[in-house]
C-alpha positions, -999 to +999 in steps of 0.1 A: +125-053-361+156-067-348+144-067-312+110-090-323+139-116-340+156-112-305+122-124-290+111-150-310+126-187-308+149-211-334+127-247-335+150-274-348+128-303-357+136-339-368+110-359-383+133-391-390+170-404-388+163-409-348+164-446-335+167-463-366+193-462-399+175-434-425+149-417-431+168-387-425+148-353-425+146-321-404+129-289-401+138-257-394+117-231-379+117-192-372+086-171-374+068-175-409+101-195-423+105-234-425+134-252-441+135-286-445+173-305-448+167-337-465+141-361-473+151-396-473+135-431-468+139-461-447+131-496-455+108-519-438+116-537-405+108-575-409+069-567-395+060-547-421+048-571-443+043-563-478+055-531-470+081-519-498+093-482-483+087-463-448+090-422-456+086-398-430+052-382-421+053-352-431+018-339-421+034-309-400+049-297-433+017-296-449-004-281-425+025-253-429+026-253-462+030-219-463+061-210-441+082-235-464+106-219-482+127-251-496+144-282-491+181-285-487+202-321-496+233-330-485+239-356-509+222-381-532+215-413-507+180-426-505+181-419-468+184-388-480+164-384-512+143-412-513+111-394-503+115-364-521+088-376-547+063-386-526+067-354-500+069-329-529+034-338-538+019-321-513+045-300-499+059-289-531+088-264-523+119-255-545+145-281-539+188-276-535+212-294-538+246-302-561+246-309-593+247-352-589+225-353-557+196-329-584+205-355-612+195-385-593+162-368-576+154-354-616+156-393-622+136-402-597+110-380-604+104-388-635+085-422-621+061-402-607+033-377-618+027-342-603+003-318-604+026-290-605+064-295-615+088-294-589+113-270-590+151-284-587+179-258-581+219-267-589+242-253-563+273-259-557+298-261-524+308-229-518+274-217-529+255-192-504+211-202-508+188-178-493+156-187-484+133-165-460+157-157-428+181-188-436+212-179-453+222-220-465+265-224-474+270-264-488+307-271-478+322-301-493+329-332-473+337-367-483+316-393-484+309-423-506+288-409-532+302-378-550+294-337-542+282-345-508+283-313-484+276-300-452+260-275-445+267-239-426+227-222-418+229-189-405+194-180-386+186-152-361+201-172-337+236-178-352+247-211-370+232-241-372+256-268-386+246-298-402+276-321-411+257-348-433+270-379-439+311-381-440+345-390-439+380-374-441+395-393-470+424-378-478+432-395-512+394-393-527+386-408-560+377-374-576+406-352-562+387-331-537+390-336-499+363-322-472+367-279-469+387-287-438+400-246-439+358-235-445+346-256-418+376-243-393+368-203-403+324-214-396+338-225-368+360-193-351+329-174-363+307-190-335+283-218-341+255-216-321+242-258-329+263-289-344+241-314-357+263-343-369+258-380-378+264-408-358+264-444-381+299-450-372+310-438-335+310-474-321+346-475-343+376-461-335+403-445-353+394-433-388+378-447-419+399-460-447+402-443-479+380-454-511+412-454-529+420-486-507+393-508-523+406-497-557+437-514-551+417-544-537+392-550-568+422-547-592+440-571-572+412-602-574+410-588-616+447-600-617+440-630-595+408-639-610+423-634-644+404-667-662+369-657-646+337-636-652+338-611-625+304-598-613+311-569-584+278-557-561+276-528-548+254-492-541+241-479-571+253-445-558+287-452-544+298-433-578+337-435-568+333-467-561+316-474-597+342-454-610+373-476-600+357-507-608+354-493-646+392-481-641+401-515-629+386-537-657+397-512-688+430-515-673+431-550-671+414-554-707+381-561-695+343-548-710+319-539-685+282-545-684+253-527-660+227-543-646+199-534-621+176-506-628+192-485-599+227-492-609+219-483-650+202-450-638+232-434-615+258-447-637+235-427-672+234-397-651+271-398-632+284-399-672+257-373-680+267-347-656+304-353-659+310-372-625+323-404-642+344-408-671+348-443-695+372-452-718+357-457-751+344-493-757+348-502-728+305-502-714+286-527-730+247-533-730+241-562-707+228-577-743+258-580-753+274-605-728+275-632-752+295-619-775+323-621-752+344-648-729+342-648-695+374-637-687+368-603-707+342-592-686+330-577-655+289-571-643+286-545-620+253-552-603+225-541-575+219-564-549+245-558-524+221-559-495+203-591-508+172-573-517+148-597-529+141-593-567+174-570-571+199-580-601+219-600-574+191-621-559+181-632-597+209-641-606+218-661-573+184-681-576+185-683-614+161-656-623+177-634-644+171-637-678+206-622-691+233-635-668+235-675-652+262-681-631+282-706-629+313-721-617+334-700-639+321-668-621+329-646-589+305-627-574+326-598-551+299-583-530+315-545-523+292-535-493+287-538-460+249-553-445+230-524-433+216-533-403+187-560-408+200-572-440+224-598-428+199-629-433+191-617-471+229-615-474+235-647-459+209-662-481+222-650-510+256-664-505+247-697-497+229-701-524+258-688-548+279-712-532+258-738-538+258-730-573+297-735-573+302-692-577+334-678-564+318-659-537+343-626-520+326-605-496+345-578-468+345-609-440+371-624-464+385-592-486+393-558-486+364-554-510+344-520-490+350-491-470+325-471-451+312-437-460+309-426-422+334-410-402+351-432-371+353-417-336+385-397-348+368-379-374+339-374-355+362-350-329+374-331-361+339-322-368+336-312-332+369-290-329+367-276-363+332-261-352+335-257-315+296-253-310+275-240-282+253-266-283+252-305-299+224-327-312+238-362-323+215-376-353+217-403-376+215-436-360+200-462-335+195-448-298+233-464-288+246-448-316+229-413-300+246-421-267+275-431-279+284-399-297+269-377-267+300-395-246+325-385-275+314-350-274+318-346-231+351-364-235+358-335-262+351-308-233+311-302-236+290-299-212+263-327-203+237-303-202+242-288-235+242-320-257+207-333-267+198-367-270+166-356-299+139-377-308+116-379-336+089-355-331+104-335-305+109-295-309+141-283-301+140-242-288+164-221-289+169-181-281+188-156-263+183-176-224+197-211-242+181-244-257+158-268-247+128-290-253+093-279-256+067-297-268+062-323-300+046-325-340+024-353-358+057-374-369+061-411-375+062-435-404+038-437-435+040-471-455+049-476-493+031-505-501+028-508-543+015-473-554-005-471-521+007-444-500+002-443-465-029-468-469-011-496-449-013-493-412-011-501-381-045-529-383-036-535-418-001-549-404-016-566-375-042-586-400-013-594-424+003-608-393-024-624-382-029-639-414+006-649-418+010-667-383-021-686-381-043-682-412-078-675-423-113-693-422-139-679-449-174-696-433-206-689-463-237-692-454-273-680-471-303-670-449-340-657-449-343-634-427-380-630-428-388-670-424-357-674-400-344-704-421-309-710-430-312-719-465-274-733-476-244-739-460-224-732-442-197-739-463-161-739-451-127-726-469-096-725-449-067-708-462-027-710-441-047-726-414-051-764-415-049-783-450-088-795-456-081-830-472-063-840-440-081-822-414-119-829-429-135-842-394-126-811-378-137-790-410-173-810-402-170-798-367-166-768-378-195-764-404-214-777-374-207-754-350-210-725-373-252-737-383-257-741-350-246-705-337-268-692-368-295-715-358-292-702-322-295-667-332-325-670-357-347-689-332-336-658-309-347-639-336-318-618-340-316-602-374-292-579-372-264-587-393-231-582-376-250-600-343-252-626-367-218-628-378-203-618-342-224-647-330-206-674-355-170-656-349-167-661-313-183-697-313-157-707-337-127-693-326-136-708-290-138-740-304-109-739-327-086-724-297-096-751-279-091-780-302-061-761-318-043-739-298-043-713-327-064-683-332-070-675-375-087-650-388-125-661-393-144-642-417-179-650-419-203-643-448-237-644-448-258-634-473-299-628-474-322-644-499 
C-alpha cells in the first residue's frame, strides 16, 4: 500500500484568487481524495454589467463529486466564504472552519434553500480534521476579522501549508497573537509546499497594529465631541467593530447598526461570544431620535462605496432612518479595494457637498490593513522553510512580486511557481511541476440567476449600453407577399425620436423597402427576412451615424 501512495501524485489546484483580488479557492487532490480550502467570491469588474457577484466555477468539483471529502476555511471574509452557498448546492460536502468564520457561513445560508442541509463543523486552532488521506491542523494567525488560521495539511507527500490571510500584530484586539512557536515546530518538521498570500508585498516593513486605529477613533470622539459620528467600515473587521463600541461607551456615547451586513456579523460576533457590549450601550437604528447628536455614533456598511449600501443612502439622501447633515462626520475606516476608488470618490463628494465632516485614511489614522507587509511575509517563509513555494492571493505583479521576496530569502527560481487559475500543480517523489489544466473561470451572480449571464449576454448589455437599440415592427402575408402595416419604429438609448424624426422616416423607409425587396424575391423564410432588414439598416445607420445599435426586427404573419 505504501509503495502505490509512493507512486501516485499530490495535484494542488486553484480555481480563483490568481490575477485578480478574491475569489479565493483551491483544491486538493490525491487518488480518490479532494479537499477544497476556501470558497470565496469576487465582485464585478466595471464590464459586467448588471452583474452583482463573480464565484468560481466549480464544475471540476462536481464532475468529482465523489472524491470530495470537505471544505476547509481560513477565516470568515467573502473572498473566502462568499460562495459557499451557491457551491454547496451541488457540491455539498461537510464544511470546517472556527467557530466565527461557521457563524457567519450558518448566516448566510440561511438566505438560501437546499435540497439537502449542509453540514457545518466547529473546529478550533489547534484542532487536527481528518478527511480521506488529509490530516488538516488550523493554526492561529492574525488578521482583521477574528479566529482566522492557517493551515498545516499533511498528504502523502508531506505538508502543504496554506498561510491564509495575515498579519503579525503583536498587541491584537482579542489577546491572541499568530502561533508563531506552532508554525516554527511545522516548519523543522519539513514542509514539502508554502502557499501564502500576496495582497500586500508591494509594502515594506510591517503592518501596524489594529490597536493603533483604536487610539485614532477615540481621538476624533474627543475631538468631535459636539457631533454625530457615523464610522464605515467591513462588516467583518469584528476587532475593528469591537473598539469602535469600546470607544463610544467610553466616551458616553449609544451606538446604532445599520446595513444588513453590518447587523448580521455584529448579532452573531455577540452570539458566539467574539464581542462583548456594555449594557445600554446598542440601540436599534429606530431609536436615533430619541437622542442628541453628540450621544451617538452609526457604525455603517458602505466603506467601499457600494451602491445601495447604508453609506451610499445616506450620502445621496436615501436612507430612510439617518439624514446627514452638517452636524455629522462620516469617518470612513477602510481602505478602496482595488476598483472601488471612483464609488469612494463619489461618495465623498457628495458628503461634502452636503456640508458632512468627511475623515478618511488619506487624512487620518482611521484603518490598518489585514495583510502582512514584505517583513512578515519572510517570517512566514523562515518559520516554514519549504521545499517548494506557490505565491497566491493577488494581481499577477503581486505574484511576481512575492516570487522575488522568496529568491532574495534563499529559494531557488526553479522551485517557486508562478500558478494560474486552472492549472494542475504535481507533485511526487522526482519534484513539482505543471501538467495539464481543469474547466475553471468565473460564473455570474446576476439577481437569483446563477451562471445565466455570459459572455454574449455581457457583450449585448454592452452593446446596448454604448449605442442603443432599434425595435423595427412590421406585419406580413406571406402567402399574398404583401406587407400589410408598418414598419413601425421604436428607438430606445439610440437617438431621441422627437428630434431625430427625418432620419426615423428614413429609417421606416429603408426597412419596407428591404421587406419589399425580399417578398418580390419571394423569400419567405423568416430569419432571411429579418437578416435582410438588419444589415440594410445598420449600413445605413453606420453610415449616416457613425454608431452601430442593436436592431431587432419583428415581424409577424397574418
Amino acid at each position: 500500500m505504501a509503495k502505490s501512495k509512493v507512486k501516485s501524485k499530490l495535484k494542488i489546484i486553484p480555481l480563483g484568487g490568481l490575477g485578480e483580488i478574491g475569489k479565493n479557492i483551491t483544491v486538493l487532490e490525491y487518488e480518490n481524495d479532494i479537499i477544497v480550502v476556501d470558497c470565496g467570491l469576487g465582485f464585478p469588474d466595471d464590464d459586467m454589467l448588471g452583474v452583482d457577484l463573480v464565484i468560481p466555477d466549480v464544475s471540476y468539483l462536481e464532475k468529482n463529486i465523489e472524491k470530495v471529502r470537505g471544505f476547509v476555511i481560513t477565516h470568515g471574509h467573502e473572498d473566502h466564504i462568499g460562495a459557499l452557498p451557491y457551491v454547496l448546492k451541488t457540491v455539498n460536502a461537510p464544511v470546517f472552519g472556527t467557530r466565527l468564520s461557521v457563524g457567519i457561513v450558518a448566516n448566510k445560508l440561511e438566505e438560501h434553500t437546499f435540497s439537502e442541509k449542509p453540514q457545518l463543523n466547529c473546529v478550533e486552532a489547534g484542532d487536527v480534521v481528518k478527511l480521506g488521506v488529509f490530516s488538516v491542523e488550523f493554526v492561529r494567525v492574525n488578521h482583521s476579522i477574528a479566529d482566522a488560521c492557517a493551515l498545516s495539511i499533511k498528504t502523502p507527500h508531506g505538508v502543504v501549508f496554506f498561510s491564509g490571510d495575515f498579519k503579525l500584530d503583536l498587541t491584537p484586539v482579542e489577546g491572541k497573537i499568530m502561533d508563531i512557536p506552532r508554525i516554527g515546530e511545522i516548519g523543522n518538521q519539513g514542509v514539502t509546499m508554502l502557499l501564502c498570500e500576496s495582497t500586500n508585498v508591494e509594502r515594506p516593513g510591517y503592518t501596524p497594529s489594529e490597536k493603533k486605529v483604536g487610539k485614532s477613533l477615540d481621538g476624533i470622539l474627543q475631538q468631535y465631541a459636539d457631533k454625530r459620528v457615523i464610522i464605515a467600515t467591513f462588516s467583518s473587521n469584528v476587532h475593528r467593530v469591537q473598539q469602535i463600541i469600546n470607544a463610544s461607551a467610553a466616551h458616553g456615547r449609544k451606538v446604532a447598526v445599520t446595513g444588513r451586513s453590518m447587523i448580521n456579523i455584529v448579532k452573531t460576533a455577540i452570539e458566539l461570544d467574539y464581542m462583548t457590549v456594555p449594557d445600554g450601550t446598542l440601540i436599534d437604528i429606530n431609536e436615533i431620535k430619541r437622542f442628541r447628536d453628540d450621544q451617538l455614533t452609526i457604525i455603517t456598511t458602505g466603506s467601499q462605496g457600494e451602491p445601495m449600501s447604508a453609506l451610499y443612502r445616506m450620502a445621496f439622501a436615501e436612507h430612510d432612518k439617518v439624514q446627514l447633515g452638517p452636524n455629522d462626520l462620516v469617518v470612513i475606516s477602510a481602505n478602496p479595494i482595488p476598483g472601488n476608488e471612483k464609488f469612494i470618490g463619489n461618495i465623498i463628494n457628495e458628503l461634502f457637498r452636503k456640508g458632512v465632516g468627511v475623515l478618511y485614511d488619506a487624512l487620518a489614522d482611521v484603518h490598518v490593513s489585514g495583510h502582512a507587509c514584505q517583513e512578515e511575509l519572510k517570517l512566514m517563509h523562515a518559520l516554514t522553510k519549504p521545499k517548494y513555494f506557490m505565491p497566491v492571493h493577488g494581481e499577477y505583479r503581486h505574484l511576481m512580486n512575492h516570487k522575488q521576496l522568496a529568491q532574495e530569502m534563499g529559494m531557488a527560481e526553479n522551485h517557486i511557481f508562478i500558478p494560474e487559475i486552472g492549472k494542475i500543480l504535481e507533485i511526487d517523489k522526482d519534484g513539482a511541476r505543471f501538467n495539464g489544466t481543469v474547466p475553471s473561470g468565473k460564473i455570474l451572480v446576476d439577481g437569483y440567476g446563477v451562471g445565466d449571464v455570459g459572455n454574449i449576454v455581457l457583450r449585448d448589455r454592452r452593446h446596448l449600453s454604448q449605442d442603443g437599440l432599434i425595435v423595427v415592427v412590421a406585419t406580413v402575408d406571406i402567402d399574398e407577399r404583401m406587407l400589410l402595416s408598418g414598419p413601425d419604429v421604436v428607438s430606445r438609448g439610440f437617438v431621441y425620436v422627437r428630434e431625430a424624426e427625418e432620419l426615423m422616416d428614413e429609417v421606416r423607409t429603408i426597412a419596407r423597402d428591404a421587406l419589399l425587396d425580399c417578398l418580390d424575391k419571394n423569400i419567405t423564410d423568416w430569419a432571411e427576412l429579418k437578416r435582410c432588414v438588419k444589415d440594410d439598416l445598420s449600413k445605413f445607420l453606420y453610415q449616416k451615424t457613425k454608431r452601430k445599435p442593436m436592431i431587432l426586427p419583428v415581424v409577424m404573419n397574418v
